[in-house]
Structures are given as structure tokens and as C-alpha cells.
N, CA and C atoms of all chains as a GROMACS GRO file, in nm:
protein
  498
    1UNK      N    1  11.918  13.371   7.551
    1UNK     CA    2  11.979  13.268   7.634
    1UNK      C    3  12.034  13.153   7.547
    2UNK      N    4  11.949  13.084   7.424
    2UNK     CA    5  11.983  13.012   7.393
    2UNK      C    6  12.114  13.046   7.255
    3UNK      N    7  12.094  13.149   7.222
    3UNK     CA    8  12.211  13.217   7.133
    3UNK      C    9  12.353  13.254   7.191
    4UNK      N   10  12.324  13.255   7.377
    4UNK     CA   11  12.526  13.223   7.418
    4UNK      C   12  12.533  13.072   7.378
    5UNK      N   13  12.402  13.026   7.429
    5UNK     CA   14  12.466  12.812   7.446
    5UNK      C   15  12.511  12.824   7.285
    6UNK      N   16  12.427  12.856   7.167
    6UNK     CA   17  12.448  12.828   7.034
    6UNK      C   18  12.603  12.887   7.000
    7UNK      N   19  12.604  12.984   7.096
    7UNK     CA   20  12.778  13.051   7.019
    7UNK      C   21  12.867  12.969   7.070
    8UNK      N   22  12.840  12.907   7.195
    8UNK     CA   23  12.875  12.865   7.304
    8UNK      C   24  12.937  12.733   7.240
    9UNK      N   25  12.813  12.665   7.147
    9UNK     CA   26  12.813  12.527   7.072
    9UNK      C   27  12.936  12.543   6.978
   10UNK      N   28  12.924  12.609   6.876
   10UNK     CA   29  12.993  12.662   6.765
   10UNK      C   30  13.173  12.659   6.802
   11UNK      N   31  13.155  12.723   6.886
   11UNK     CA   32  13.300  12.755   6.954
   11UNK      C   33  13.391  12.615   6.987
   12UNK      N   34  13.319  12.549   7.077
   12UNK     CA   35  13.360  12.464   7.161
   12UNK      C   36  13.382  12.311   7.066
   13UNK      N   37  13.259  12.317   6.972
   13UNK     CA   38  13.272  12.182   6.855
   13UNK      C   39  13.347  12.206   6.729
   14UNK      N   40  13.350  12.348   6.740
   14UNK     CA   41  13.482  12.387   6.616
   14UNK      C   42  13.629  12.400   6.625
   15UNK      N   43  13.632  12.386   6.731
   15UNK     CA   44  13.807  12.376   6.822
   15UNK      C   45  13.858  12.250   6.832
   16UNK      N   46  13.740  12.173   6.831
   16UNK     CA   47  13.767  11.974   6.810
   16UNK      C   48  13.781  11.939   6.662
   17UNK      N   49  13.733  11.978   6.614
   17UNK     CA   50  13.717  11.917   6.464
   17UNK      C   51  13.880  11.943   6.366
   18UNK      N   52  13.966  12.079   6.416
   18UNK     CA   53  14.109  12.018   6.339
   18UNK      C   54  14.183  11.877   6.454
   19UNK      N   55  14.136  11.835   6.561
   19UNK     CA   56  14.214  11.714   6.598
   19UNK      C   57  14.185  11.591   6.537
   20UNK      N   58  14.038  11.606   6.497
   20UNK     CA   59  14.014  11.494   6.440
   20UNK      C   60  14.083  11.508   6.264
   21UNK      N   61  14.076  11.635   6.207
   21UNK     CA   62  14.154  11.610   6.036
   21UNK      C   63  14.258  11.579   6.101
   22UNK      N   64  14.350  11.643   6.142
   22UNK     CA   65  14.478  11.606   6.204
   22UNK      C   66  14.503  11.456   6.182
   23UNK      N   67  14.413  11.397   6.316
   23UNK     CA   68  14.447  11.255   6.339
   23UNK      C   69  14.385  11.164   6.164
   24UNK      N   70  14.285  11.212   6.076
   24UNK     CA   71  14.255  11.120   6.024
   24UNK      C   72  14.380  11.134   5.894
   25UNK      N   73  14.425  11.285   5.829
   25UNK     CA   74  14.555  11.327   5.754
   25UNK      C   75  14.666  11.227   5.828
   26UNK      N   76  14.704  11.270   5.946
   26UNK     CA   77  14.884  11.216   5.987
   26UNK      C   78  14.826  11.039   6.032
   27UNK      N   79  14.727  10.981   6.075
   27UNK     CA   80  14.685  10.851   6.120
   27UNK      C   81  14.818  10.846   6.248
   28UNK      N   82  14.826  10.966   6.316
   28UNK     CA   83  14.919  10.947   6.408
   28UNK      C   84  14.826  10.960   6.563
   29UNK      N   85  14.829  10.838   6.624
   29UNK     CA   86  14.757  10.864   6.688
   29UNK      C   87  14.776  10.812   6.851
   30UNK      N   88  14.970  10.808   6.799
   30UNK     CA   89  15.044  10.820   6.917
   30UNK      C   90  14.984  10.914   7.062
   31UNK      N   91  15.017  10.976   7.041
   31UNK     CA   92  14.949  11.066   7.163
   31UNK      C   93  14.847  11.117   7.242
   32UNK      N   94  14.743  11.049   7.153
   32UNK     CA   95  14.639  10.983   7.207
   32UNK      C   96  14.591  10.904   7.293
   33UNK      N   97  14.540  10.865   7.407
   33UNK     CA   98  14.511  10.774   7.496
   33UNK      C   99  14.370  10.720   7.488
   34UNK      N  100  14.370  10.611   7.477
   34UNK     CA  101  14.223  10.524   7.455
   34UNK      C  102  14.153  10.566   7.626
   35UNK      N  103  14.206  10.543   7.717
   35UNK     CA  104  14.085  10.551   7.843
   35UNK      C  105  14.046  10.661   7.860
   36UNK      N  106  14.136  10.800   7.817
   36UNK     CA  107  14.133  10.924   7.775
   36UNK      C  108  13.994  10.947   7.704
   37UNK      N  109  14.024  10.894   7.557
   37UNK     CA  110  13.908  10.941   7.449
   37UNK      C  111  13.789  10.826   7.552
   38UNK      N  112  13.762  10.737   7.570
   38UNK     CA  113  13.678  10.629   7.599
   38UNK      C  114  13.571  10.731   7.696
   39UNK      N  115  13.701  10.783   7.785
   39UNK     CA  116  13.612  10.850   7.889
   39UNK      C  117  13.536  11.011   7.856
   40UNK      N  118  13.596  11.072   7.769
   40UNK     CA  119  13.547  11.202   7.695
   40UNK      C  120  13.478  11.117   7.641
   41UNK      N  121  13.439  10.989   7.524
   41UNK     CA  122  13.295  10.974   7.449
   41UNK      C  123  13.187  10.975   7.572
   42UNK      N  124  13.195  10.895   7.656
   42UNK     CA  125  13.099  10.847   7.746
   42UNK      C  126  13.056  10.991   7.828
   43UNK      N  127  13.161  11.055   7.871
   43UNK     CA  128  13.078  11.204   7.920
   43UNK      C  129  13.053  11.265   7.833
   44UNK      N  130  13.087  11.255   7.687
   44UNK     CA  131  12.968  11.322   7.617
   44UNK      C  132  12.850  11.242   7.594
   45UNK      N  133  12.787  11.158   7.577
   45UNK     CA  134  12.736  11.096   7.583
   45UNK      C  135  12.592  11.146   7.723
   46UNK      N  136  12.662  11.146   7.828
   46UNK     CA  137  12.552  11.200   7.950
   46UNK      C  138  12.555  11.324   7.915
   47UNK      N  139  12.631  11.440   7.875
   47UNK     CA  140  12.594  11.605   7.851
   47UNK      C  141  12.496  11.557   7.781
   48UNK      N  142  12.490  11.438   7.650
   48UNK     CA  143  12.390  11.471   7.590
   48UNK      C  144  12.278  11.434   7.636
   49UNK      N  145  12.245  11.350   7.690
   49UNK     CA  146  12.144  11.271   7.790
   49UNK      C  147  12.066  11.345   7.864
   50UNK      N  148  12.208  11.454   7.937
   50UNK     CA  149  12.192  11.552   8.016
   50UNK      C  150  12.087  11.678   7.965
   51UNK      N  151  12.076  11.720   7.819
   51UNK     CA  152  12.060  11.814   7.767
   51UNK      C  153  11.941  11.774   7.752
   52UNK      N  154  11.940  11.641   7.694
   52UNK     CA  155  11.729  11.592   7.648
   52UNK      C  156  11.674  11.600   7.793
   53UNK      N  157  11.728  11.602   7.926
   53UNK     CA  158  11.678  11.574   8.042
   53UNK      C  159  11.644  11.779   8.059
   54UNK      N  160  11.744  11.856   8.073
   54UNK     CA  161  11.676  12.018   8.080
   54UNK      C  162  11.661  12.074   7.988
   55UNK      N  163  11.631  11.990   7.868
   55UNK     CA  164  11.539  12.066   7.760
   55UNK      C  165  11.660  12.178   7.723
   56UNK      N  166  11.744  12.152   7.685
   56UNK     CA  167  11.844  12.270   7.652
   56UNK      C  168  11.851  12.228   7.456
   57UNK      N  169  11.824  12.307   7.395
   57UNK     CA  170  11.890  12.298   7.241
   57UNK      C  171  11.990  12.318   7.219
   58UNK      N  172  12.056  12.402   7.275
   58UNK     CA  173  12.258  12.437   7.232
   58UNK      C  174  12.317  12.305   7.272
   59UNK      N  175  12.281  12.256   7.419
   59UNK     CA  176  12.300  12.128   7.464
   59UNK      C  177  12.350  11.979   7.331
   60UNK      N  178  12.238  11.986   7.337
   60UNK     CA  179  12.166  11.862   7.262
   60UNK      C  180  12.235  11.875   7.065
   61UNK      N  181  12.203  12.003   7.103
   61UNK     CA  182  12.294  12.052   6.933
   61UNK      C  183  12.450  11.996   6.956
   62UNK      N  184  12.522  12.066   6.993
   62UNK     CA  185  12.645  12.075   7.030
   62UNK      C  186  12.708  11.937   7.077
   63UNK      N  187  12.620  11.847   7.152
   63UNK     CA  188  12.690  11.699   7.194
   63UNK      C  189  12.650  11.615   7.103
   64UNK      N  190  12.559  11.654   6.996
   64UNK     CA  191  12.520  11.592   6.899
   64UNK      C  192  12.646  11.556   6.784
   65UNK      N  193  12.680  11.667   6.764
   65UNK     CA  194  12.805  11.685   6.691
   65UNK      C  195  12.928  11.642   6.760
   66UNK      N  196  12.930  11.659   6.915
   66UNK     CA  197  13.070  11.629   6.952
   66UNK      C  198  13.073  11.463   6.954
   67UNK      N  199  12.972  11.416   7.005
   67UNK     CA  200  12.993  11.246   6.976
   67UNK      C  201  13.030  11.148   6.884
   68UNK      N  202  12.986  11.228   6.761
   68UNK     CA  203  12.985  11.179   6.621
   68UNK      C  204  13.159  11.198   6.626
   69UNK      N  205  13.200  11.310   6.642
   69UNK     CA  206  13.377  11.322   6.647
   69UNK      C  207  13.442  11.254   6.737
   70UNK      N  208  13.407  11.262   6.877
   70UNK     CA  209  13.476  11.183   6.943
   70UNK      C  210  13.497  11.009   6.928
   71UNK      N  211  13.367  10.976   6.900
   71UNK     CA  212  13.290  10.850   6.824
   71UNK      C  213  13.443  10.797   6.696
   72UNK      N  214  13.483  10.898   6.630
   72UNK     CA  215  13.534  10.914   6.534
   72UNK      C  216  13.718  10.869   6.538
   73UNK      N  217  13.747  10.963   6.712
   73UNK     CA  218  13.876  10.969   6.728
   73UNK      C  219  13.934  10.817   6.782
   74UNK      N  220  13.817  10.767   6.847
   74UNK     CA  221  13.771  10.626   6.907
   74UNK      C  222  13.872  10.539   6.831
   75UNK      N  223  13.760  10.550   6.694
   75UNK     CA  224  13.723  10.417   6.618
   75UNK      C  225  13.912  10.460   6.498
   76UNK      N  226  13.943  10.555   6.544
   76UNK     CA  227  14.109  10.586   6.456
   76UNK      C  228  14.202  10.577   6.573
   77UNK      N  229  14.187  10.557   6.692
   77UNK     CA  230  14.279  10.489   6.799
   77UNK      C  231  14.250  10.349   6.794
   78UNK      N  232  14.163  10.301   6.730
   78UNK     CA  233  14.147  10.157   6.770
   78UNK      C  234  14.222  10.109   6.639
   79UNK      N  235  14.183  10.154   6.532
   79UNK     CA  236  14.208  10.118   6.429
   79UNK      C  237  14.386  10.076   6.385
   80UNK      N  238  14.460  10.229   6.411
   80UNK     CA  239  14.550  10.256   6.397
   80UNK      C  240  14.686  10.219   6.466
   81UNK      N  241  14.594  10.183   6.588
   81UNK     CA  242  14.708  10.111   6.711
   81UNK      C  243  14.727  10.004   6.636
   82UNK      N  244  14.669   9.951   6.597
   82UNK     CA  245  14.651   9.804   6.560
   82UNK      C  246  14.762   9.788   6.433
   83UNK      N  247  14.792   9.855   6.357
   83UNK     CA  248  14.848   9.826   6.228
   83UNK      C  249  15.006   9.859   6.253
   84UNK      N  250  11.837  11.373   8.813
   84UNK     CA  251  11.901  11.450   8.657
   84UNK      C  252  12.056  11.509   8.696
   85UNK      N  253  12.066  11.583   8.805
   85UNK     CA  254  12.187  11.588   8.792
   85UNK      C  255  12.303  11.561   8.813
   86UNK      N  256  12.294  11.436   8.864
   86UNK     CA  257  12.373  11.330   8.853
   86UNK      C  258  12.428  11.259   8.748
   87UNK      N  259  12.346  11.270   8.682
   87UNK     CA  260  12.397  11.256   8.495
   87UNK      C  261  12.488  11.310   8.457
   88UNK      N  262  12.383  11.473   8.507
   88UNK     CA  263  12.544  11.588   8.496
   88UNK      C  264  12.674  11.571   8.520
   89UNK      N  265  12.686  11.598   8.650
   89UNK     CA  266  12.727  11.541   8.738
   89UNK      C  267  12.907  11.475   8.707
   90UNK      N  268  12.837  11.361   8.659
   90UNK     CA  269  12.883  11.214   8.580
   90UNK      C  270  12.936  11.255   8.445
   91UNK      N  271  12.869  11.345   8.372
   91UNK     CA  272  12.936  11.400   8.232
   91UNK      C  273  13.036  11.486   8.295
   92UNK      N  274  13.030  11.583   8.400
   92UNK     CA  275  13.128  11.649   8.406
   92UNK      C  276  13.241  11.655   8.481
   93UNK      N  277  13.251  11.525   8.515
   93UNK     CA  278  13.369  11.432   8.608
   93UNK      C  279  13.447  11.381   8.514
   94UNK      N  280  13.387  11.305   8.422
   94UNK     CA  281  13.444  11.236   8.255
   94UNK      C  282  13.526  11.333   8.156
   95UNK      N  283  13.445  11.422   8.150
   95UNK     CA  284  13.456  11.539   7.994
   95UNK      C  285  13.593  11.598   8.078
   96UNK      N  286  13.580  11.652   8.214
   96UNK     CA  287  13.711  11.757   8.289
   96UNK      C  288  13.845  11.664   8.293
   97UNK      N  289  13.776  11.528   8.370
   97UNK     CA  290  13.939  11.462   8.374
   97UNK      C  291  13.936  11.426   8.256
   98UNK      N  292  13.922  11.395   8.108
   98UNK     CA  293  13.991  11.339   8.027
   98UNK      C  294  14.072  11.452   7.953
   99UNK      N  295  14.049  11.624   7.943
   99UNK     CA  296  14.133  11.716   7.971
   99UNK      C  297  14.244  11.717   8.016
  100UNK      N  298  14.274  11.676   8.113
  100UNK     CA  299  14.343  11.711   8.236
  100UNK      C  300  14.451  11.667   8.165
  101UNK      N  301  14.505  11.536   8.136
  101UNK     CA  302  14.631  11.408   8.082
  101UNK      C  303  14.645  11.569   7.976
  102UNK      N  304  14.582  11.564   7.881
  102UNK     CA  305  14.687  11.716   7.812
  102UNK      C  306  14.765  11.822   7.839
  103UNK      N  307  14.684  11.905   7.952
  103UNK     CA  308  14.704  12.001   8.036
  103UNK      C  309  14.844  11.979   8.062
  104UNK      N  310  14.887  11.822   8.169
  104UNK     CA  311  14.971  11.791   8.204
  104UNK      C  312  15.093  11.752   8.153
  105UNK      N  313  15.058  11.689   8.016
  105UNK     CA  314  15.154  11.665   7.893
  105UNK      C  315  15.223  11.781   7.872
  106UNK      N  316  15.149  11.886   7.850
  106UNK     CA  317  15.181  12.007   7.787
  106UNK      C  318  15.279  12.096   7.890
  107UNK      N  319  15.218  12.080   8.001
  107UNK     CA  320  15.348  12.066   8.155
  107UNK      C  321  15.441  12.071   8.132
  108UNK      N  322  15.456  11.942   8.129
  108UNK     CA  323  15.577  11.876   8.132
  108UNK      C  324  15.684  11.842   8.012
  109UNK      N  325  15.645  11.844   7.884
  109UNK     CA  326  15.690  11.830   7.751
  109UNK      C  327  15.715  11.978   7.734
  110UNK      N  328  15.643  12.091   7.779
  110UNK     CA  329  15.676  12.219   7.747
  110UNK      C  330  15.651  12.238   7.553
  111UNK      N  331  15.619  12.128   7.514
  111UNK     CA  332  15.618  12.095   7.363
  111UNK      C  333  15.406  12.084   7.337
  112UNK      N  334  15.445  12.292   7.265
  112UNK     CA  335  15.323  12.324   7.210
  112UNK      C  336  15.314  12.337   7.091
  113UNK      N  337  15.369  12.275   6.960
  113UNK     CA  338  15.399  12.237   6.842
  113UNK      C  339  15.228  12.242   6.795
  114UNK      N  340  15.177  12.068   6.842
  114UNK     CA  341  15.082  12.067   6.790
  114UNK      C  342  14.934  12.134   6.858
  115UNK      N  343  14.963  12.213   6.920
  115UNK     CA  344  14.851  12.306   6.957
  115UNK      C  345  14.821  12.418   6.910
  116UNK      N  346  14.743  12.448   6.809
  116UNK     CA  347  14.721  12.596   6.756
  116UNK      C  348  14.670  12.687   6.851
  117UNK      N  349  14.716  12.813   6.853
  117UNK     CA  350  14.606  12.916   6.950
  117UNK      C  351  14.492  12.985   6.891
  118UNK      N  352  14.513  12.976   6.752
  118UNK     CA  353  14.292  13.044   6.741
  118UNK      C  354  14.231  12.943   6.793
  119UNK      N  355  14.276  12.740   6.819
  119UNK     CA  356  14.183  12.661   6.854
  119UNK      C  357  14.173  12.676   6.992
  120UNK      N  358  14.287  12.700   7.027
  120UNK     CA  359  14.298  12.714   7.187
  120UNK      C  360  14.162  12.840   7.234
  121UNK      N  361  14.217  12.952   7.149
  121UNK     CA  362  14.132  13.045   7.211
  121UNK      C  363  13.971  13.037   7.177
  122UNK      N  364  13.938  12.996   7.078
  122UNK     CA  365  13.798  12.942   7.028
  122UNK      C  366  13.750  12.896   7.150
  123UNK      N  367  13.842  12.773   7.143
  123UNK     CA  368  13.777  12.678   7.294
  123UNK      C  369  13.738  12.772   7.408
  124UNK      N  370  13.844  12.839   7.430
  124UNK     CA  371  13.821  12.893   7.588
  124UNK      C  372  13.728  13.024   7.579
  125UNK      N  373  13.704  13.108   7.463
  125UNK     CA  374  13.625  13.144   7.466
  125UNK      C  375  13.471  13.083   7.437
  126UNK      N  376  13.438  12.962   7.391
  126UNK     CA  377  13.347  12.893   7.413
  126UNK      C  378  13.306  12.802   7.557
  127UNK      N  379  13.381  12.845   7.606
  127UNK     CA  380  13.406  12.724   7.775
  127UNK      C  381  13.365  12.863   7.864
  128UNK      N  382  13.416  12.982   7.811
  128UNK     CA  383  13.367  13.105   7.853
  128UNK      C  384  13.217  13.124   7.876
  129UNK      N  385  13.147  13.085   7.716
  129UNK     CA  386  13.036  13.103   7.716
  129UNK      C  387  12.932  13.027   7.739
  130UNK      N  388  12.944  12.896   7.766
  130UNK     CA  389  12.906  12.704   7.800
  130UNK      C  390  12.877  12.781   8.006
  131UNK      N  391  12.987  12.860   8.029
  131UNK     CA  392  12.981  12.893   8.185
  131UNK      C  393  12.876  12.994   8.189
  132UNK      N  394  12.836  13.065   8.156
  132UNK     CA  395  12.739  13.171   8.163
  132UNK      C  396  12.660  13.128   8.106
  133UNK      N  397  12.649  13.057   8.033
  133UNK     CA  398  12.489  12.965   7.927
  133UNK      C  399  12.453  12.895   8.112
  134UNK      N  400  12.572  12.811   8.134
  134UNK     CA  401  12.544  12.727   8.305
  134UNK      C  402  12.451  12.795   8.392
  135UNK      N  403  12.502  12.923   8.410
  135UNK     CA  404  12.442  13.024   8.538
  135UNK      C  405  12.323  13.093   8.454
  136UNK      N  406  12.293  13.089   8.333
  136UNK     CA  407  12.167  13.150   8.283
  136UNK      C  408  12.050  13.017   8.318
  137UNK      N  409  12.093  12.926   8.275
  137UNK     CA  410  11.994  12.834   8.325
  137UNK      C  411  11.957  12.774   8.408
  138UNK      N  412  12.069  12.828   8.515
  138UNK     CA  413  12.059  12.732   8.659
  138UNK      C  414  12.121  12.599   8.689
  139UNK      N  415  12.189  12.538   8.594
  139UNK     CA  416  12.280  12.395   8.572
  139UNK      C  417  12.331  12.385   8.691
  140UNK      N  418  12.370  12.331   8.776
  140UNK     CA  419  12.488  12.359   8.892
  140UNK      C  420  12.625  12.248   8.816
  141UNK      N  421  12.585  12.147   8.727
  141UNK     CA  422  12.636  12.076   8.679
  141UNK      C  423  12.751  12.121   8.569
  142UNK      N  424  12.646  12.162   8.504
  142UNK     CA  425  12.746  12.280   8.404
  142UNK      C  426  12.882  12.384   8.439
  143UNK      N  427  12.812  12.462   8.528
  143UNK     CA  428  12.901  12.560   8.608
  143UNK      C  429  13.003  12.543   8.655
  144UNK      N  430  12.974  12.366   8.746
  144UNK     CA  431  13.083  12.287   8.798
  144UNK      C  432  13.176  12.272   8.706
  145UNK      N  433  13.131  12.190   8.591
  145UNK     CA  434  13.265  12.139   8.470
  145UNK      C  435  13.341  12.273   8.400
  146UNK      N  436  13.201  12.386   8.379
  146UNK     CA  437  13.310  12.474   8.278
  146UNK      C  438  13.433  12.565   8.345
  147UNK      N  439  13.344  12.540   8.509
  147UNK     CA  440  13.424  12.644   8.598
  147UNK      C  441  13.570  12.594   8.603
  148UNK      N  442  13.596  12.448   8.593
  148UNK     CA  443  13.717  12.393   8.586
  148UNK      C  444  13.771  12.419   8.454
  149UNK      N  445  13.706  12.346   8.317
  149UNK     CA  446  13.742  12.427   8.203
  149UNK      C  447  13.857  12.509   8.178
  150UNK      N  448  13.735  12.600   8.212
  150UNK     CA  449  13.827  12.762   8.224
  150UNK      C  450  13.908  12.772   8.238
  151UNK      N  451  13.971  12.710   8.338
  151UNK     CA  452  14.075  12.726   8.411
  151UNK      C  453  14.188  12.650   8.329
  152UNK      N  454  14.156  12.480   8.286
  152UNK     CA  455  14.259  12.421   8.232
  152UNK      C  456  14.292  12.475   8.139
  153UNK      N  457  14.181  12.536   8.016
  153UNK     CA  458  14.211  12.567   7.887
  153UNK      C  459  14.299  12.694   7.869
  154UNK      N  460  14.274  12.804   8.008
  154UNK     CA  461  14.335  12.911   8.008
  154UNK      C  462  14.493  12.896   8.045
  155UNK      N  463  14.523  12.751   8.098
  155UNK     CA  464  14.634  12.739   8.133
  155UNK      C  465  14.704  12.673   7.961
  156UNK      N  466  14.615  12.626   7.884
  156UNK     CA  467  14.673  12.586   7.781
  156UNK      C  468  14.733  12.727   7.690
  157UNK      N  469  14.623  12.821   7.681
  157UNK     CA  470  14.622  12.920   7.646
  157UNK      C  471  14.795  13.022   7.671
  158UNK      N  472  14.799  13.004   7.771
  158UNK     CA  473  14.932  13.068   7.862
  158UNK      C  474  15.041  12.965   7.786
  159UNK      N  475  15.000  12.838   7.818
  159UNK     CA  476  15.149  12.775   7.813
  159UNK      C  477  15.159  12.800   7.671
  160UNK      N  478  15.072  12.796   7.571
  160UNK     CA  479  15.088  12.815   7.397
  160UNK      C  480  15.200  12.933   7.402
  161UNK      N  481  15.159  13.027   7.421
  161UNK     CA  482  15.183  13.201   7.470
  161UNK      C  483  15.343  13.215   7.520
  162UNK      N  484  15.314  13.144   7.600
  162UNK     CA  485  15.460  13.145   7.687
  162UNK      C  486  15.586  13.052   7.629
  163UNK      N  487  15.553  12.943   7.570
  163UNK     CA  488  15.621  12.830   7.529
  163UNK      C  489  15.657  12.892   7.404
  164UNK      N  490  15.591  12.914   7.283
  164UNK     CA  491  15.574  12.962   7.144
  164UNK      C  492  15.715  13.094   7.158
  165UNK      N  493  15.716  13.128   7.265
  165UNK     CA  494  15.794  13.246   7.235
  165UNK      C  495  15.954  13.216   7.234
  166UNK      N  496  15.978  13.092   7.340
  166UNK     CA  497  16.116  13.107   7.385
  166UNK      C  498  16.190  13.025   7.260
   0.00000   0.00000   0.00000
């Protein structure tokens, strides 16, 4: 059970991670929308909440990692608008 | 607790969505790769059946939508890429 969530994890946090080289290589971060990303950190944020609440590990793995990125795309829309 | 859910998966689906729709309407799939595309959706694949293995109703709810958007990204890559 917990080896679909783990493939499940893998899959889903490895499909995010070229938007973020992308955005941190081109610092283009035109097409991006702040209430957009604001609102993807914060629901990741409860999946993860969500995950310490049913004891799930793929859960808790997987939003662990996605926050830190989204966290990431945040703080290079904030940054970048700006300059 | 699952209202948390709930709440993550109201956030995580609509902040999706503004792409989906971009991609609509711009018809412009340049910066979308399809191994990421398909990664994803085969991980949104497996996030949905991880849902129904554990009983989530929360889960099921968001990936069941998922599915659906990412498979439409999937198509438009597919379809767009060619002409």
C-alpha cells in the first residue's frame, strides 16, 4: 500500500522540480501567478497536516518535499517581480 | 480531519486549473514537456488508488479531478505539439 503512495510520491514531486530549475535558470517568472502559487503552498501545507493526521508516510514524505519547492517558487515570484 | 483534507484539496485543484486554462486558450505548449506531463499524471494516477486503498474520501476527491485536468494537459501537449 504504502509503495503505490511512495511511487505515487516520486512521480508527482519529480514532475515539479524542472519548474522550479526552469524558473530559478530563466528568473522568468512572468507566467506565474502569486495567488496561484500562495494558494498551492498553503494546500500543500494541509496535505501535509493532512498526512501527520492519517498517519500516511508517502503523504508526509512527498508534501515534505513539495513545500520546500513550492516554498521556493514563492520566494522567486516575490523576488523577481520586484526587480 | 477531513476537512483539512478537504481544504488541501480545494487549494492544490484550483491553483491547477489557471494552467489548464492558459494552455486553452494560448494553445501555446512550448513550455510544457510531456515525460513531465506524463510522470505527473501517472503519479495523480497512483495518489488516486493510494486514496481508495486507504479510505481518504479527501484524496479521491482532489486526484479524481487531477486526473482529469492533467490528462487534458496531456492531450493538449499531444494535440498542439503536432500541428
Amino acid at each position: 500500500m504504502e509503495l503505490i503512495g511512495f511511487a505515487a510520491a516520486i512521480l508527482t514531486t519529480a514532475a515539479f522540480l524542472p519548474q522550479v530549475y526552469k524558473t530559478w535558470k530563466t528568473k522568468d517568472v512572468s507566467s506565474l501567478s502569486l495567488p496561484m502559487l500562495l494558494m498551492f503552498f498553503i494546500g500543500i501545507i494541509l496535505w501535509l497536516a493532512y498526512g501527520f493526521l492519517i498517519n500516511s508516510p508517502s503523504m508526509i514524505f512527498a508534501n515534505s518535499i513539495t513545500v520546500v519547492s513550492s516554498f521556493i517558487l514563492v520566494y522567486f515570484k516575490i523576488k523577481y517581480s520586484k526587480e
